[in-house]
C-alpha positions in Angstrom: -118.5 -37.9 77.6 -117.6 -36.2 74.6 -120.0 -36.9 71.4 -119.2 -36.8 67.8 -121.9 -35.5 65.2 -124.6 -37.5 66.6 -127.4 -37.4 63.9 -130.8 -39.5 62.8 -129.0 -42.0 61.6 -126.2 -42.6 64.1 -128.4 -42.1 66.9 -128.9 -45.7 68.7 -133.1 -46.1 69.8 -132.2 -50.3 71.0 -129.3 -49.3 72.9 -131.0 -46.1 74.5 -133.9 -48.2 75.2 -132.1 -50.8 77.0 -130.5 -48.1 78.7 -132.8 -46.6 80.3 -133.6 -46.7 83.9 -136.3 -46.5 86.3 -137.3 -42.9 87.0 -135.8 -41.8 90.6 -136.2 -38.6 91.9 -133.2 -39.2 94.8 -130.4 -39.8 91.8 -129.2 -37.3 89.0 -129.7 -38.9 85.9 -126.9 -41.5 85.0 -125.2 -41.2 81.7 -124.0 -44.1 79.3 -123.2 -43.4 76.2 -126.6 -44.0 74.2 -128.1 -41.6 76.6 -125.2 -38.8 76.6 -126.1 -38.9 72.1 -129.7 -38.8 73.1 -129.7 -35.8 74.9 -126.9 -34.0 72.7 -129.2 -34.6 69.5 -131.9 -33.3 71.2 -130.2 -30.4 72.9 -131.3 -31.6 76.9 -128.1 -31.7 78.2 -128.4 -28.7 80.1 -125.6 -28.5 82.5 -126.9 -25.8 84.9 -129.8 -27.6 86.5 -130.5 -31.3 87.9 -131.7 -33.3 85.3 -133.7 -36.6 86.4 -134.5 -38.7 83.5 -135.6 -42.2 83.8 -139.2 -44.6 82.7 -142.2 -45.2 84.7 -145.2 -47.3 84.0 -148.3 -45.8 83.2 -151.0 -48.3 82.7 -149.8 -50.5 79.9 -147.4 -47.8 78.5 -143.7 -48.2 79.2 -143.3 -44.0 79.0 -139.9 -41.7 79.7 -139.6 -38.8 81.7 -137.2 -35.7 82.3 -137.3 -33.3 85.2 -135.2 -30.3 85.4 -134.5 -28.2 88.9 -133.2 -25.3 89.7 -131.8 -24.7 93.1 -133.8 -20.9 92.2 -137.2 -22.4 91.5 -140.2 -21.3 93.5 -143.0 -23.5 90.7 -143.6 -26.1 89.2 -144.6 -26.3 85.8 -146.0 -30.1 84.0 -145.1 -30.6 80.1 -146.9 -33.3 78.7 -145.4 -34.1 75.3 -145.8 -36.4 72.9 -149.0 -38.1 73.6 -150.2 -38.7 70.5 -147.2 -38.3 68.4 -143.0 -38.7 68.8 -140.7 -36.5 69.7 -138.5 -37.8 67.3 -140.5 -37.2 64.1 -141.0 -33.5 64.7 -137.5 -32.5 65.4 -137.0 -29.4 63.8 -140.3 -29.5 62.1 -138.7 -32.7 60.0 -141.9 -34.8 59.5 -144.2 -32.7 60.4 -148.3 -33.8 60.0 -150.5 -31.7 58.9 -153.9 -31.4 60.2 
């Protein structure tokens, strides 16, 4: 899907929320078009690997997840982001808190 300028303000959060599917393993990540802006703003449309994407529950947190596989990977490596803060409110150091 081709995307126009997708910036902060065009960017839809309700529809990408209501978009967004359970976190499967077995199914390369399906792409309406909320989704397709959210990983061109971002930059995580990264056509030479598998990219699963999807939401799992975690307690009482509703939380979203990407994995990315290479057919050439012998590791695995665990990025925990955003725990206590947004991805979304330090993109490109926009926002940033200071300690």
């Amino acid at each position: 899907m081709p995307v126009a300028n997708v910036s902060a303000d065009t960017l839809d959060i309700p529809s990408l929320k209501q978009s967004l599917e359970p976190l499967s393993f077995s199914a390369l990540v399906s792409c309406p078009q909320p989704v397709h802006d959210y990983f061109a703003y971002y930059g995580l449309n990264h056509v030479s690997t598998a990219h699963y994407f999807g939401i799992f529950v975690s307690g009482r947190y509703v939380l979203a997840a990407h994995n990315y596989k290479q057919d050439s990977s012998r590791e695995t490596v665990f990025l925990l982001h955003g725990f206590y803060d947004h991805l979304g409110i330090l993109k490109n150091g926009k926002g940033r808190r200071e300690p």
